[in-house]
N, C-alpha and C positions, 0 to 999 in steps of 0.2 A: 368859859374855862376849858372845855372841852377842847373847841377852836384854836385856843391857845396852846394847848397842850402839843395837838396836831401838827402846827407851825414851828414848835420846836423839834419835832419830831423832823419836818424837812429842813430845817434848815441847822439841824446838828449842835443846838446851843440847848442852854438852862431855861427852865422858865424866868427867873432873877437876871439870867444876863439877856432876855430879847424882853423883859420887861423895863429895867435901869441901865443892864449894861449899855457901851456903846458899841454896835457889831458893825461900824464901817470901817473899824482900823482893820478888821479879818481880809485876809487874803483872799479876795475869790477861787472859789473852784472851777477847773475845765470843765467838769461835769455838770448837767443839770442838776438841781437839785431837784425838780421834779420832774417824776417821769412821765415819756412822751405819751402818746398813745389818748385811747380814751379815758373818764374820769374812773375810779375805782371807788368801789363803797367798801368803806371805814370803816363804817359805822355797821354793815350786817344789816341796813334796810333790804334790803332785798331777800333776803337768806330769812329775813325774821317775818315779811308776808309770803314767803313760801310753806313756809311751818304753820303758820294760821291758818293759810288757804287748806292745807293738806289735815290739821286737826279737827276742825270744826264740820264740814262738812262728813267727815268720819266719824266723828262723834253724833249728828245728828243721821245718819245713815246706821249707827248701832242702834240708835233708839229706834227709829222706825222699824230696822230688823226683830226688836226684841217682839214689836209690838203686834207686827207680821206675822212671827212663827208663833205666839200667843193666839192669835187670834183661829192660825192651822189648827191647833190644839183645843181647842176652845169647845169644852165641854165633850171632848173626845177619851178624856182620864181621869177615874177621878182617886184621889188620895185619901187613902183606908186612913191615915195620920190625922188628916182635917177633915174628911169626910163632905168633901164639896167637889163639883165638876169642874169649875172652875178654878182652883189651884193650883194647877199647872200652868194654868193663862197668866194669873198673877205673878208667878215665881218667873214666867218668861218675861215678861212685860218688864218688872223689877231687874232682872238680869240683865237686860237691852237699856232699859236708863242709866243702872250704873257704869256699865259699858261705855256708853256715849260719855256720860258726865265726865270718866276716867281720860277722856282726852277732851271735852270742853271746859273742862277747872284748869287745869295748867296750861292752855292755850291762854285762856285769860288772865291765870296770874302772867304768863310769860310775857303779855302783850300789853300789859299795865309797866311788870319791872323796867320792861325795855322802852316805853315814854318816860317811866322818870328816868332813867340813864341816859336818855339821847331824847330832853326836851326841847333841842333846837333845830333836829331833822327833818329838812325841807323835802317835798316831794316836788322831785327833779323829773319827773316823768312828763315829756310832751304832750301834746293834744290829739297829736297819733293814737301814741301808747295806751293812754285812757282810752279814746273808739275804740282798740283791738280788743283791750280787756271787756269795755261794755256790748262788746259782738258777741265775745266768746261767754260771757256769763249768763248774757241772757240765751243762749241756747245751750247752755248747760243748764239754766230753770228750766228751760221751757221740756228739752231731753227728761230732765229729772221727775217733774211731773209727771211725765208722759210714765215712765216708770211705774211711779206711783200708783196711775190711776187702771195700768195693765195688772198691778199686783192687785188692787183691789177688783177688777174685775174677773182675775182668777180665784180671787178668796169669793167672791159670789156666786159663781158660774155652777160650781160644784153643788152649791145649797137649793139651786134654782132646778138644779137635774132632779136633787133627790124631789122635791119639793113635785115635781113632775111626775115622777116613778112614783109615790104614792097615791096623787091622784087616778090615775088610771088603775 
């Protein structure tokens, strides 16, 4: 239906008249009716794994932040309210999930609605295009780890001094 829709969209009739009518008594036009150049996306596939791409990885980049400055804090405070060291870690920790979550729930609702809305959207993407993506993704893991494992080695480093200065 979609499809259909679209073709009457180029070609200036009813859905009822390019389904029963008969459109060869129409006068042709001088003009194309579609235009030249390369194909254009209708349909917002592109536009709508950009927004994925840009949501999720944001979102799980808030949770690991929440989890990070949790862990800086982490029995560094403790809250006369609850009377634990640990409550600041937790309320960060909490605050970096909700965060993430606040942009991984509406990525996925968004990425659900838009399958049912456009369940006949073929990926048009060559065999190029996919290599360049799967070049560029896996050194964006591989970067991202790397990150990761620099954060955790400077959340240890610090523990490993003190740990040092008391011994001696």
């Amino acid at each position: 239906m979609d499809k259909l829709l679209k073709i009457c969209q180029i070609f200036d009739c009813t859905l009822d008249g390019l389904v029963t009518g008969d459109l060869t008594a129409r006068a042709p036009e001088p003009a194309a009716a579609v235009p030249a150049g390369p194909p254009a996306d209708v349909c917002g596939y592109d536009d709508h794994w950009r927004m994925l791409a840009r949501k999720v990885p944001t979102g799980i980049a808030l949770i690991l932040l929440g989890i990070a400055i949790g862990l800086f804090f982490e029995g560094a405070v403790e809250l006369a309210s609850v009377g634990a060291r640990d409550g600041l870690f937790v309320i960060t920790v909490f605050l970096g999930i909700l965060a993430g979550l606040a942009f991984l729930v509406p990525a996925g609702m968004e990425h659900a609605a838009f399958q049912r809305a456009h369940p006949y959207v073929e990926d048009f993407y060559t065999e190029d295009d996919r290599a360049t993506v799967r070049r560029q993704f896996s050194a964006g893991l591989i970067a991202g780890l790397a990150f990761i494992f620099a954060g955790i080695g400077l959340l240890i480093m610090p523990e490993k001094t003190a740990e040092n200065a008391h011994v001696r």
